[in-house]
N, C-alpha and C positions, 0 to 999 in steps of 0.2 A: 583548532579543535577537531575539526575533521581527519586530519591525520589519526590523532588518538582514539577516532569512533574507528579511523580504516583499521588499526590496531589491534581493539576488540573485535571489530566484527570477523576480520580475515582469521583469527585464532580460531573460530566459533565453523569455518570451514575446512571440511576433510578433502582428501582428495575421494574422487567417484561420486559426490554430493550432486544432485537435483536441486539446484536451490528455485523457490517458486518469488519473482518481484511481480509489483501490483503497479503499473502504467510508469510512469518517471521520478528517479530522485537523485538528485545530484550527489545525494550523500552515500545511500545506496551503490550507484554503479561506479562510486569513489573504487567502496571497499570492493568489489569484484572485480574492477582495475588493478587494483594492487593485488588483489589477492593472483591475480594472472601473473602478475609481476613478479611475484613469488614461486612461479612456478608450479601454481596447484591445478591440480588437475577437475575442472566439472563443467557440467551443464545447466545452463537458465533456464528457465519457464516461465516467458514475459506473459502475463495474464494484462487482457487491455480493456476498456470498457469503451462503448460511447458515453458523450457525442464528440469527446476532446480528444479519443485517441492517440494518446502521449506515449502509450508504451509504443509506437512505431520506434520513436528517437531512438526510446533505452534497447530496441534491437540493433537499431541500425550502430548504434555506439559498440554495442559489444563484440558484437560479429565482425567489426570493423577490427577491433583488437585482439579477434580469433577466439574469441571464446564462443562455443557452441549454443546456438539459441531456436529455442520452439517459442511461437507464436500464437496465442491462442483469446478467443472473446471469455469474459468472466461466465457465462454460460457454459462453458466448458470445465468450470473447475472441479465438479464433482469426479467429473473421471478421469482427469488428467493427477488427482492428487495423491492417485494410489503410487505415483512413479517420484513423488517430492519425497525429496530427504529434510528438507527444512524449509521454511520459509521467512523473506526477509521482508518488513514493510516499513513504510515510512509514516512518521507522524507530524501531524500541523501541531499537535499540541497530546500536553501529558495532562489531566487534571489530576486535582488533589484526591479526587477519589479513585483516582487509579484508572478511571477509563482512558482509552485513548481515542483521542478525533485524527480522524483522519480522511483522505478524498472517499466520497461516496465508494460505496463497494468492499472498503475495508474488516466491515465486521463480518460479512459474509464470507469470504475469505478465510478470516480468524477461524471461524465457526467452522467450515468443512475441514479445516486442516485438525482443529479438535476433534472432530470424527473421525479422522484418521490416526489421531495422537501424532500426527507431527508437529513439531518444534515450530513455536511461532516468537519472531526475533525482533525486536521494533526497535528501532533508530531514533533516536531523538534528542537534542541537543538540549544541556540541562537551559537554557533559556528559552525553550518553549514551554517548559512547566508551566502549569497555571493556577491561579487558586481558587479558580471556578470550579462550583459543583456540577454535572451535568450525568446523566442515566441513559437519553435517550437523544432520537437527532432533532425533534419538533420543540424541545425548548429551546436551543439557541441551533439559528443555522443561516447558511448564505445561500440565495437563489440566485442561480449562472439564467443566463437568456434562455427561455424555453425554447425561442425559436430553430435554438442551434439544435435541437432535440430531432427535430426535424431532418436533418442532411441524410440524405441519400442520394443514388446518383440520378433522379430527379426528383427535387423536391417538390413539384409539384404532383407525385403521384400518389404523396405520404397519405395514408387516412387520415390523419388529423390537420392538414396544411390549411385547411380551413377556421382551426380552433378560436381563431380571436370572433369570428361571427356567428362562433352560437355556445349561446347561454348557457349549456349546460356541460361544456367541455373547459376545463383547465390543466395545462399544463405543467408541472411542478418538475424543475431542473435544480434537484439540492447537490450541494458540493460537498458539504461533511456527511459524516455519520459516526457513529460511537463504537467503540472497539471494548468488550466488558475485559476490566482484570483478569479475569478466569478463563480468558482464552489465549493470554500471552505470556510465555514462559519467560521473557528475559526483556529488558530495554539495557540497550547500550545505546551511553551517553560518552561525552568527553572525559568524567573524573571515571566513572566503576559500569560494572557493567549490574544493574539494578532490579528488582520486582516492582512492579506497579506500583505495589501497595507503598516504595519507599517513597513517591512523589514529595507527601507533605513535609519528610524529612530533611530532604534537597530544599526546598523550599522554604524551610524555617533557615 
């Protein structure tokens, strides 16, 4: 199936394209592998967040196969998205109402590239449809170790390295977040390349 998403997706790239990716996906740097392989001509804009910083890899992968890479923390995307021709993201999941979940940081992402009106692309394989309803990230969601929230290059300098001993400090490390239909022009899957909105249809 992922050949057929590299399919869609690399069709969906021009040459001189900015494409902007969000930390790591396998299925993602598929298709900008091929699409290199095809000889097309562009530049990435790996946008990374803590505390897991994954998008190192998806640089270190690309650049390895020559494709030109900027590196940058998700605090930067306001100004870095005036130079994005598209943007490509990955999703944990499609729900039936069309949002998409994806690793924290995604809907903000979504969101400046609709102030820019650029193109926002989401990858998703028709098996991670779901037929959960969901709107926002506080009714269903998973907590990574707050601890790791923490890393710096000394962790004991953090303001908060102290947080489990006092009372009125909690740390909150979420993994998802919701992506609204209204900010994504397209998901490509393995069968078609789809609107949000068609979820419940795949799924019937």
């Amino acid at each position: 199936s992922s050949g057929i998403n590299a399919e869609y997706g690399v069709a969906r790239i021009v040459n001189g394209d900015m494409i902007l990716i969000y930390k790591k996906s396998q299925l993602i740097l598929h298709i900008l592998l091929e699409a290199k392989r095809q000889r097309k001509q562009f530049k990435v804009m790996v946008v990374d967040s803590r505390p897991d910083l994954t998008g190192v890899a998806s640089c270190e992968r690309l650049t390895a196969a020559g494709i030109p890479c900027s590196y940058v923390y998700i605090n930067s995307c306001t100004y870095i998205m005036k130079k994005v021709t598209k943007v490509l993201l990955a999703s944990d999941a499609l729900l039936a109402n069309g949002y998409v979940l994806g690793p924290v940081g995604t809907a903000m992402i979504g969101l400046i590239a609709s102030n820019y009106n650029t193109p926002v692309i989401v990858c998703c394989e028709t098996y991670k449809f779901s037929e959960r309803v969901q709107t926002d990230s506080i009714l269903y969601n998973e907590l990574a170790d707050p601890d790791s929230m923490l890393k710096t290059l000394n962790a004991d300098d953090s303001l908060v390295a102290g947080w489990r001993e006092s009372p009125n400090t909690r740390l909150v490390n979420l993994v998802y977040d919701t992506t609204p239909p209204a900010l994504v022009s397209i998901v490509i899957t393995e069968i078609a390349e789809l609107p949000c909105t068609s979820a419940p249809v795949v799924l019937r």
